[in-house]
C-alpha positions as CSV (number, residue, x, y, z in Angstrom):
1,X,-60.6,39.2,-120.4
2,X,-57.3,40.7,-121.5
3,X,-56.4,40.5,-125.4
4,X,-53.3,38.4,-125.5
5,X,-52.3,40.6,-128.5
6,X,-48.5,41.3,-128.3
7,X,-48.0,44.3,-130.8
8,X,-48.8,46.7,-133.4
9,X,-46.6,46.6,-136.7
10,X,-46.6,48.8,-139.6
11,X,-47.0,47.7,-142.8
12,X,-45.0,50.7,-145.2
13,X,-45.3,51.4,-148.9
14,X,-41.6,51.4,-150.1
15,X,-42.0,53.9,-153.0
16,X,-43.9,56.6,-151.0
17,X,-43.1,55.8,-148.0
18,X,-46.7,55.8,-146.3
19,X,-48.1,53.9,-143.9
20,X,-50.0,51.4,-146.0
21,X,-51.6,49.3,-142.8
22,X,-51.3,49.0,-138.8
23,X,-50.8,45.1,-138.9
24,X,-51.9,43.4,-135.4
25,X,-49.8,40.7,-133.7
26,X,-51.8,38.1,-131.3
27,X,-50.9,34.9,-130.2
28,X,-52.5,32.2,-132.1
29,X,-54.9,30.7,-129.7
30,X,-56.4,34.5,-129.2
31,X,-60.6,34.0,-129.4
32,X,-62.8,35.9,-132.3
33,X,-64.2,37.7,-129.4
34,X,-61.2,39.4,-127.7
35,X,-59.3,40.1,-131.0
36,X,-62.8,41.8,-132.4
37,X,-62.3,43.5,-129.0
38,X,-58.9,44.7,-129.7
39,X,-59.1,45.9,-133.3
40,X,-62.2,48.1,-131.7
41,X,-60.3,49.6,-129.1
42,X,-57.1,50.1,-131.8
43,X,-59.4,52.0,-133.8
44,X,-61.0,54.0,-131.6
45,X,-57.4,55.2,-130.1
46,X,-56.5,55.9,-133.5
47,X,-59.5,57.3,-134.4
48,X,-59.4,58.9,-137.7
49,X,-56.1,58.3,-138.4
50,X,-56.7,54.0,-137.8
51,X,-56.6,53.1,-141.7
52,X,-56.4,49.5,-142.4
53,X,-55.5,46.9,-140.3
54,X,-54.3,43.3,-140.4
55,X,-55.0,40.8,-138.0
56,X,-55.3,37.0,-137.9
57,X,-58.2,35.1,-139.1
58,X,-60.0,33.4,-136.1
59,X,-61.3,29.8,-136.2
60,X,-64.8,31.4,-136.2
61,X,-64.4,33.0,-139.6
62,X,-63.8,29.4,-141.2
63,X,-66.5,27.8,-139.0
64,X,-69.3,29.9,-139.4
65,X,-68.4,32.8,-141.6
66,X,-71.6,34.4,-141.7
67,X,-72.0,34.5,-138.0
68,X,-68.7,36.5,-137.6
69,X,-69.7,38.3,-140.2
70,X,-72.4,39.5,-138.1
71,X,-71.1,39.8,-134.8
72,X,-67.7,41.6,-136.0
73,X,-70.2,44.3,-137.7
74,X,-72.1,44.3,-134.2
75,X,-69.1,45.2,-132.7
76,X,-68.4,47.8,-134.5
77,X,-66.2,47.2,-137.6
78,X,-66.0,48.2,-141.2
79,X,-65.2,45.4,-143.5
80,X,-63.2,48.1,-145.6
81,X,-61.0,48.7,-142.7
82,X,-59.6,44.7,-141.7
83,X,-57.8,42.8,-143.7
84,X,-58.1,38.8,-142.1
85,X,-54.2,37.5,-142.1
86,X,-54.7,33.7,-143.2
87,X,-51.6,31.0,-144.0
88,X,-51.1,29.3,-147.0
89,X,-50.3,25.7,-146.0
90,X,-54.0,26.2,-143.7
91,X,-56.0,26.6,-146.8
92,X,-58.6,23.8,-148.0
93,X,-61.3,23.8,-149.9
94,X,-63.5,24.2,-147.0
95,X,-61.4,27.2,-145.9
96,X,-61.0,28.6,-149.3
97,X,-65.0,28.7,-149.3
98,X,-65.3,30.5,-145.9
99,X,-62.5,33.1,-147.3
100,X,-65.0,33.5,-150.2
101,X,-67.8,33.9,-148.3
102,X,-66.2,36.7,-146.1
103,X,-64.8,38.2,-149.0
104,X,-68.2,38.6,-150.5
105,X,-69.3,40.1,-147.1
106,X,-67.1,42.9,-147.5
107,X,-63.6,41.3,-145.7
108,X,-60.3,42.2,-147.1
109,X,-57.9,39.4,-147.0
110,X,-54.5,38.7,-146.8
111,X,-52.4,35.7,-147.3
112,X,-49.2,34.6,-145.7
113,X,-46.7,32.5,-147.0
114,X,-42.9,31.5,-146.8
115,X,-40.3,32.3,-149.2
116,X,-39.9,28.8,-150.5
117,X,-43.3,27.5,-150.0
118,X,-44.6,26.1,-153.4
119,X,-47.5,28.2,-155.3
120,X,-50.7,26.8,-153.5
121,X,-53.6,28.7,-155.0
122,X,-55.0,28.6,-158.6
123,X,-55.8,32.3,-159.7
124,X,-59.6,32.5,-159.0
125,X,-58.6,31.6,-155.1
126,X,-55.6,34.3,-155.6
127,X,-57.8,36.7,-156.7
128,X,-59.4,36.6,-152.9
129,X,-56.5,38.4,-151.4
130,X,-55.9,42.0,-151.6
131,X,-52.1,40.9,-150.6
132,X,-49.2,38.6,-149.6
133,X,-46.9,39.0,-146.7
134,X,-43.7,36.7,-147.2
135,X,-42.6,36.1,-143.9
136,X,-39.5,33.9,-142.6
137,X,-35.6,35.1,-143.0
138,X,-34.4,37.4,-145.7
139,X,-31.7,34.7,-146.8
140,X,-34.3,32.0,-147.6
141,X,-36.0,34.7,-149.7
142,X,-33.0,35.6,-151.1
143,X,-32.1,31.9,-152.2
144,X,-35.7,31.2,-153.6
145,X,-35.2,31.6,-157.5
146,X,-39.2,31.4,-157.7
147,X,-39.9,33.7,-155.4
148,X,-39.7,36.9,-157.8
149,X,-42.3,35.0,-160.4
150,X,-44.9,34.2,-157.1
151,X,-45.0,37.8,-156.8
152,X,-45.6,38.6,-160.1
153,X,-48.3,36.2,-160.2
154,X,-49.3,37.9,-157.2
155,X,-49.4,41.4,-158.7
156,X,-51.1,40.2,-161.6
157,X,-54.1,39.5,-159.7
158,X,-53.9,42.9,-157.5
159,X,-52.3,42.0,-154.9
160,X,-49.7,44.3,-152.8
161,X,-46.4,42.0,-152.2
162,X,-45.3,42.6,-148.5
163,X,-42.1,41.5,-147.2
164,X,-43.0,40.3,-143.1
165,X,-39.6,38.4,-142.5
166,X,-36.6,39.3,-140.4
167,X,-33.2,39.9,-141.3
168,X,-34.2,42.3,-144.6
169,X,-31.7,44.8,-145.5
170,X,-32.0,48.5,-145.1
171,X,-31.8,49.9,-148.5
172,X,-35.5,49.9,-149.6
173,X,-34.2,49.2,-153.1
174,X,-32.9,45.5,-152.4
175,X,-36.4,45.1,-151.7
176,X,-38.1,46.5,-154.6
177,X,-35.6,44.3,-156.5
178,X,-37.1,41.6,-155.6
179,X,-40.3,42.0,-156.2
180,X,-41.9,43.7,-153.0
181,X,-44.3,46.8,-153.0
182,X,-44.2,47.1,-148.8
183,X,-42.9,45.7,-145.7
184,X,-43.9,45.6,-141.9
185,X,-42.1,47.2,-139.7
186,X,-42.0,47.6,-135.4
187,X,-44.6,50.3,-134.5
188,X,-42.1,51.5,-132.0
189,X,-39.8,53.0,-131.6
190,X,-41.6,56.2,-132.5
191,X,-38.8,57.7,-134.8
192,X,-40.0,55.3,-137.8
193,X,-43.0,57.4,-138.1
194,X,-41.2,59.8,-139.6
195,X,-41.3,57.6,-142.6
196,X,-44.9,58.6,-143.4
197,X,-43.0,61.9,-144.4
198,X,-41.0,60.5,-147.1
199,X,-42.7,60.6,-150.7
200,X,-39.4,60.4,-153.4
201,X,-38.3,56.9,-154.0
202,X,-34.5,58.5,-152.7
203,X,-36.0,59.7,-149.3
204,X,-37.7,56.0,-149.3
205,X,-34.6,54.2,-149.5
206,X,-33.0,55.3,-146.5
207,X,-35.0,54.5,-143.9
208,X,-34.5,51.0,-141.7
209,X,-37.7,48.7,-142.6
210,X,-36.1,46.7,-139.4
């Protein structure tokens, strides 16, 4: 069966301008078994140079998350090396406990959210998620008073604030202003890899995060 995975972002530190994550894209109804199959064969392309990825948290994780546990590790990957990409407005008590579970396996975690989506987690269920990708358009981020203090609260707990949306400016600045430590960009074309190369926070801001 072919992965129905439809790209490869990256996910770039805005200060030193390093490649912070590779950050999958699949279509939602993609099966635990042919994204597990696709992270693998990332990672062995990429070989040394894979560092973390991102992908989307299959139903399996919440169904039975020791089970994935054990047959993503049989498959061949490192728990320090994924980061499961879950949404906020999916996330129920059930669900947080899965997350949990996972996260005590080893799992990083991510969590996604809109701009002016209301604060959904207290901050032991925070806590689970080593960071949170705003996605949506730049002006709804732009209009959300709250959204500066969400990631804060974010940051507070450890978390790296990533800006996912469309539509962001290209001064890295305007997005440090508000409050975000990275952003995910198109892994192509090839030219943006030049931005691994740029380490001073002038070098940083002129590069498209587009």
């Amino acid at each position: 069966m072919t992965a129905r995975v439809h790209s490869f972002a990256l996910r770039i530190d805005l200060v030193s301008g390093l490649v912070a994550a590779r950050v999958l894209k699949a279509a939602p109804e993609i099966d635990a078994g042919t994204l597990v199959q696709a992270i693998v064969a990332r990672r062995r392309a990429d070989g040394d140079d894979a560092g973390l990825i991102a992908a989307p948290a299959p139903a399996a994780a919440f169904a039975d998350p020791g089970a994935f546990d054990a047959a993503a590790k049989a498959a061949g990957l490192d728990p320090r090396s994924i980061a499961w990409d879950v949404r906020d407005l999916a996330l129920d008590a059930p669900r947080l406990a899965a997350l949990a579970s996972l996260r005590a396996r080893g799992w990083g975690l991510t969590l996604r959210t809109g701009p002016g989506a209301a604060p959904a987690l207290a901050g032991r269920d925070r806590a689970l998620f080593g960071a949170i990708v705003v996605d949506g358009a730049w002006r709804d981020a732009c209009a959300c008073p709250a959204l500066a203090q969400r990631l804060a609260a974010a940051q507070a707990c450890g978390a790296l604030s990533v800006w996912g949306g469309t539509g962001a400016p290209d001064d890295v600045r305007a997005l440090q202003a508000h409050g975000f430590d990275a952003a995910d960009v198109a892994a192509t074309p090839l030219r943006q890899l030049a931005v691994a190369r740029a380490r001073s926070t002038e070098q940083a801001s002129s590069f498209s995060i587009r």
